[in-house]
VOKELUM-642361 format. One record per residue (C-alpha): x, y, z; residue number from 1. Coordinates in steps of 0.02 Angstrom, whole numbers, plus 50000, padded with zeros to 5 digits. Example, Ala and Ser with C-alpha at 12.3 -4.5 7.8 and 13.67 -1.06 7.14 Angstrom:
# residues 2
<atom><east>50615</east><north>49775</north><up>50390</up><resi>1</resi></atom>
<atom><east>50684</east><north>49947</north><up>50357</up><resi>2</resi></atom>
END
This chain:
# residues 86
<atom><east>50145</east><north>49185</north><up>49967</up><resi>1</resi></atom>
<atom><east>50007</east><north>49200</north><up>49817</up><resi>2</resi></atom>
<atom><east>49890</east><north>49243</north><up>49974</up><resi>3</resi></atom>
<atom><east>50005</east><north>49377</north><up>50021</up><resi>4</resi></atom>
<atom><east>50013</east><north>49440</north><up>49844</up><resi>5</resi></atom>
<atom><east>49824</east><north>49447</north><up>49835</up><resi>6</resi></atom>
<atom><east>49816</east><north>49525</north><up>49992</up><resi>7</resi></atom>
<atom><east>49930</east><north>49670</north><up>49919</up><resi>8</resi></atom>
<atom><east>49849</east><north>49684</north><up>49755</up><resi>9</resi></atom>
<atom><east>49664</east><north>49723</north><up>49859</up><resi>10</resi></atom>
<atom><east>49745</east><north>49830</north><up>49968</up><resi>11</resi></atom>
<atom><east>49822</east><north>49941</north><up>49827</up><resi>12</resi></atom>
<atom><east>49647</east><north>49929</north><up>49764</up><resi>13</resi></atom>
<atom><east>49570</east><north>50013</north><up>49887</up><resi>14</resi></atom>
<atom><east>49705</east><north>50127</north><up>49920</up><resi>15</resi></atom>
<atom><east>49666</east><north>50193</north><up>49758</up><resi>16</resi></atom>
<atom><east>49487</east><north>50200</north><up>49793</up><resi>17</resi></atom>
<atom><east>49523</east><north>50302</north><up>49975</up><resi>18</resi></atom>
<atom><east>49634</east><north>50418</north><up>49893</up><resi>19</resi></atom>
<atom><east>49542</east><north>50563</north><up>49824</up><resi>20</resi></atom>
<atom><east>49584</east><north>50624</north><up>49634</up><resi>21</resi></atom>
<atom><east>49656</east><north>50527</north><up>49490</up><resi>22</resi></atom>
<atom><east>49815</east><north>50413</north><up>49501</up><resi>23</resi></atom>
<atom><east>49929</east><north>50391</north><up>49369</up><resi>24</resi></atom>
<atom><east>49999</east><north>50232</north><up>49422</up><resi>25</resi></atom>
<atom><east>49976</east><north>50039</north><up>49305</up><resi>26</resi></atom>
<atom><east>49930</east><north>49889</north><up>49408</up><resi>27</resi></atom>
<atom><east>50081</east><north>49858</north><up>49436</up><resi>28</resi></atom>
<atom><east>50135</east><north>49985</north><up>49539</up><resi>29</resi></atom>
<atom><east>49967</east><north>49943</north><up>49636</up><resi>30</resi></atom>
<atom><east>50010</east><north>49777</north><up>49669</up><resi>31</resi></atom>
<atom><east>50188</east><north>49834</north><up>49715</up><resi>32</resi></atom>
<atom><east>50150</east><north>49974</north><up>49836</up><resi>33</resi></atom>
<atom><east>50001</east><north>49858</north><up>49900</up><resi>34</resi></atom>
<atom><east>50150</east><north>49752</north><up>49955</up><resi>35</resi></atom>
<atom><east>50249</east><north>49869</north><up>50029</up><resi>36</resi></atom>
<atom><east>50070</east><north>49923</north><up>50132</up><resi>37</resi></atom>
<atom><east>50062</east><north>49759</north><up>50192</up><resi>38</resi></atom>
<atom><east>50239</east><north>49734</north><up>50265</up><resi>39</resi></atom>
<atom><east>50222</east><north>49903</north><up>50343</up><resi>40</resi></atom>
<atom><east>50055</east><north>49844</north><up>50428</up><resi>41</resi></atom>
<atom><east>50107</east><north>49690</north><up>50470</up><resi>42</resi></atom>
<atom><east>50250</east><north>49766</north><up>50565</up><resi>43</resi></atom>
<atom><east>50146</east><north>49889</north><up>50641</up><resi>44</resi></atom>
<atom><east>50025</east><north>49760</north><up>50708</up><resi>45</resi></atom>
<atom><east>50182</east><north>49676</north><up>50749</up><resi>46</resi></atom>
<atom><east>50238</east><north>49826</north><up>50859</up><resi>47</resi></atom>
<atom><east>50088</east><north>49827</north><up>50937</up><resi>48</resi></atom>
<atom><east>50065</east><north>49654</north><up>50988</up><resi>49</resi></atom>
<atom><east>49899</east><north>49606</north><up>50863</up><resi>50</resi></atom>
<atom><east>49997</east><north>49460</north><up>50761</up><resi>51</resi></atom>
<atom><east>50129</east><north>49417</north><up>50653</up><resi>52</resi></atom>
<atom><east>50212</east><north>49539</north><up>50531</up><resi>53</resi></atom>
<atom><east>50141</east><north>49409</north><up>50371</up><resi>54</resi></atom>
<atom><east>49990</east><north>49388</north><up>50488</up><resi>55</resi></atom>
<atom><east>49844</east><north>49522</north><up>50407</up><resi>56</resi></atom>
<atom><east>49749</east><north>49557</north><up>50538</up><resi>57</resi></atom>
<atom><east>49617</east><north>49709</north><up>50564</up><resi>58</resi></atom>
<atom><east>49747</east><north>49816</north><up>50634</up><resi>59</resi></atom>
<atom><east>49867</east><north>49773</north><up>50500</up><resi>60</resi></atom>
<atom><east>49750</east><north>49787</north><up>50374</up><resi>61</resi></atom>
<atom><east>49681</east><north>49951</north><up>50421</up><resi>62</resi></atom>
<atom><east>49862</east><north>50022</north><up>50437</up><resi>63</resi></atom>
<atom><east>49915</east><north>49931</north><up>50264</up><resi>64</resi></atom>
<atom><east>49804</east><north>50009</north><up>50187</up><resi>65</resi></atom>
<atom><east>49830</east><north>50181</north><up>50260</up><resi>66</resi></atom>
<atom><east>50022</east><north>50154</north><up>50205</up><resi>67</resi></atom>
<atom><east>49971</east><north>50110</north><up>50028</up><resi>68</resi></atom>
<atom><east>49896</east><north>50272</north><up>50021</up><resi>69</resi></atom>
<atom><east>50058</east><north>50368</north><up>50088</up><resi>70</resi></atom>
<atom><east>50144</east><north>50259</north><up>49976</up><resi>71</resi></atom>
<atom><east>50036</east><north>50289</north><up>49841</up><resi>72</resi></atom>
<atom><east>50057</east><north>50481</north><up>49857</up><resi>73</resi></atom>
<atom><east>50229</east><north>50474</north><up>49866</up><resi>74</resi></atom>
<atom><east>50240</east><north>50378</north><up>49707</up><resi>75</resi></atom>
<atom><east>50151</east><north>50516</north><up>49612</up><resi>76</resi></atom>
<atom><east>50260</east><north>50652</north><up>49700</up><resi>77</resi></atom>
<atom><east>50390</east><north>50595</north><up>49624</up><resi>78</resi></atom>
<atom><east>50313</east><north>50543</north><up>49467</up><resi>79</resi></atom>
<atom><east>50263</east><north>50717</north><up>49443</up><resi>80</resi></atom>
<atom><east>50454</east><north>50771</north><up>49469</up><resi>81</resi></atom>
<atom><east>50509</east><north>50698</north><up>49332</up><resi>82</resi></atom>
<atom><east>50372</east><north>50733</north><up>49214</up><resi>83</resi></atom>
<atom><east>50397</east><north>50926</north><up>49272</up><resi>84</resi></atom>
<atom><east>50581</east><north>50907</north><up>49241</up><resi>85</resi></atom>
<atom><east>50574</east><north>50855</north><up>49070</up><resi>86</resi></atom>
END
């Protein structure tokens, strides 16, 4: 589990780094939508036959990070919202 949360915290680190522009988001968030990169990759890699869904492989890696970004941009989307609506 700490390995997993590791694993999410690095790749909301360079999800950060890949997206372009500044991000508005604490380390927290990072870590968080790190997470949520790795399940989805995990799965994915899991859908396509390269490992286990908690199993970080290349594949899963490459496409947790790439979901971390999504994520990432989709937190600020709606971060933006509300600062807009205010």
């Amino acid at each position: 589990m700490i390995g997993f949360i590791i694993a999410g915290l690095i790749i909301g680190a360079l999800a950060r780094l890949v997206k372009p522009g500044k991000q508005n988001l604490g380390w927290i968030a990072t870590l968080l939508l790190g997470l949520a990169g790795s399940v989805i990759g995990g799965l994915i890699a899991n859908l396509l036959g390269t490992g286990g869904i908690f199993e970080l492989n290349v594949v899963g890696f490459i496409v947790a990070v790439i979901a971390a970004v999504a994520l990432i941009g989709v937190a600020e989307g709606m971060a933006g919202r509300r600062k807009v609506g205010h």
